[in-house]
Structure formats: C-alpha cells, structure tokens
N, C-alpha and C positions, 0 to 999 in steps of 0.2 A: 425269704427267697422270692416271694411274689415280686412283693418290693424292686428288688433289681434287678430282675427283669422286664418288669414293667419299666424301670430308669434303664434299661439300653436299648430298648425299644424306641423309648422316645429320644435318647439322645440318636443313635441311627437314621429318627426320619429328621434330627432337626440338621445332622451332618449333611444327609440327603438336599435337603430344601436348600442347602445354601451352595452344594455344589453346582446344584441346578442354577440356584440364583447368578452364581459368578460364569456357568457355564453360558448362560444366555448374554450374559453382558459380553464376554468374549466374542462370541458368535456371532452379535451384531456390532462387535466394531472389527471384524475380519470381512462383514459382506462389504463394509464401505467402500467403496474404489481408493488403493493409493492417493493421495495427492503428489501428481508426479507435476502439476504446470500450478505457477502464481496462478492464485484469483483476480478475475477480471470483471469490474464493473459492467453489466450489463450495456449500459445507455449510455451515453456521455449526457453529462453535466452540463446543460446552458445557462454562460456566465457574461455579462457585461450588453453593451449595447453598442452599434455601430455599422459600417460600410466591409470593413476586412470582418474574414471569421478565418479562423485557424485551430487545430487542434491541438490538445496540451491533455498530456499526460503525468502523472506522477507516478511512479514506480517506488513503493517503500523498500522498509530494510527486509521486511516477511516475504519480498516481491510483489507483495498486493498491489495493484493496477488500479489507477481512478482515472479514468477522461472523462476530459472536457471539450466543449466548443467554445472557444472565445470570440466574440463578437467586441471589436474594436473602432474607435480614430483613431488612435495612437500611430506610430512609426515604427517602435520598436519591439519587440517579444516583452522585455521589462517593462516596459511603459505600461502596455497593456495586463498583465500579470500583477503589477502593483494597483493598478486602478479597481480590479476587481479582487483585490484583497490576496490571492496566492501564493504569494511571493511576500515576501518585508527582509532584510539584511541593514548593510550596513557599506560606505562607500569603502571601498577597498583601493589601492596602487593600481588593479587590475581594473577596475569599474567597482560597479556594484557586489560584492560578498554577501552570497545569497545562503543565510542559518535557517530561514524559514520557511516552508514550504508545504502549502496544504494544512497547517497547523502543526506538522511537527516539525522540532527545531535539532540539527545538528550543528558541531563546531568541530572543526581537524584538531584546533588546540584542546577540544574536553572531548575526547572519546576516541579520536582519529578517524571520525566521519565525517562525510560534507557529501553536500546536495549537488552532484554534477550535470550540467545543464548539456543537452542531447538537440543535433538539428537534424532528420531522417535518420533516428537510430546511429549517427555517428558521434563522439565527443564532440562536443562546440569549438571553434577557433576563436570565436570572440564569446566576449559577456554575453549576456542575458541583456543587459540594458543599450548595449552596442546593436544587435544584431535585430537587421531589419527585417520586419514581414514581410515574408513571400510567398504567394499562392503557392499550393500543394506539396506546401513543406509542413514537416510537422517537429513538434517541438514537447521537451519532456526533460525532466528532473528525476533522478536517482540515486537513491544513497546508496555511499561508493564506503 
C-alpha cells in the first residue's frame, strides 16, 4: 500500500513538472508580438563601385526584405545588377528573363513563380536590362 502511493505521488509531481514545462513554453510564445509586417533588413547592403548609386531591394516569397545600395557605371538597372552578381537569367523575346535573384531561383514554367521587376513600387513597363538609371527612383524584385 505504501508502494502505491508513494508511485502517485511521484507520478503527480512528474504530471505536474511537465505541465508547468509545456505551460511556460506556451507562455512565452504568446508574449511574442504577432508578426503582422515582412522582416526588414536593418541597413542596406553596399554593393559594386561607381559614379550612379541607386537602391535595390528584394522582397522574397516569406516577404523578407533585403536592400541594397548599388553603386554603378553602367546605364542600365540589369547592367548594374548583373555586374555585382544579384541578378543572372537567361535572354528572353522580352529582354533579359530574370530566374535569379539574391540567390534564390524561381521559373513560372516550375512552380508558377517568377521574380517581377518593380520601378517606385510600381510593375516595371520595361525589362530589367532595358530600363535606365534614374536618380531617386528605386528599383526591386519580387516573387510573384
């Protein structure tokens, strides 16, 4: 009789301990704040060398935000993007067909995703490799 009582005793505190255990894990993923907005890269990223600087953003498929500042010669958004590595694709009818970006690679033909190229937050009217640097425009990639 001692016996099993002694055994729900300790079964008791070991129920105990664990509710607590699971009770605190709870607890502290409730004080977290929602994530209600993408994560945003602190700093922007200085990339390349040159006379033009322009900013460039990439926006993932999580929302995750990474900028840059791009410090260029070039003439064109692509020009510059490709020189410091951001960008790589493939020539398309269209221009340039941009699968890579920031190191991740999408295709519309394998997943029905692709990288759309943004000038002030609006869809682009030209490529990437068409469209010319302009002071106090900025420029960004998002999968779509």
């Amino acid at each position: 009789m001692h016996t099993k009582k002694l055994h729900s005793i300790v079964c008791a505190v070991l129920v105990l301990c664990m509710s607590l255990t699971f009770a605190g894990c709870n607890t502290q993923e409730s004080s977290e704040a929602p994530k209600t907005e993408a994560s945003v890269s602190a700093e922007a990223i200085r990339l390349g060398e040159g006379e033009a600087t322009f900013p460039f953003t990439v926006v993932a498929l999580d929302g995750t935000q990474t900028h840059f500042t791009i410090s260029t010669d070039k003439q064109t958004v692509g020009e510059a993007l490709l020189e410091v590595e951001l960008i790589s694709g493939e020539p398309g009818p269209y221009g340039l067909y941009v699968k890579t970006v920031n190191g991740a690679t999408y295709e519309y033909d394998k997943g029905g995703k692709y990288w759309a190229f943004y000038v002030n937050d609006t869809y682009a009217t030209t490529g990437v490799d068409t469209t010319k640097i302009k002071e106090g425009d900025t420029y960004s990639f998002k999968v779509e």
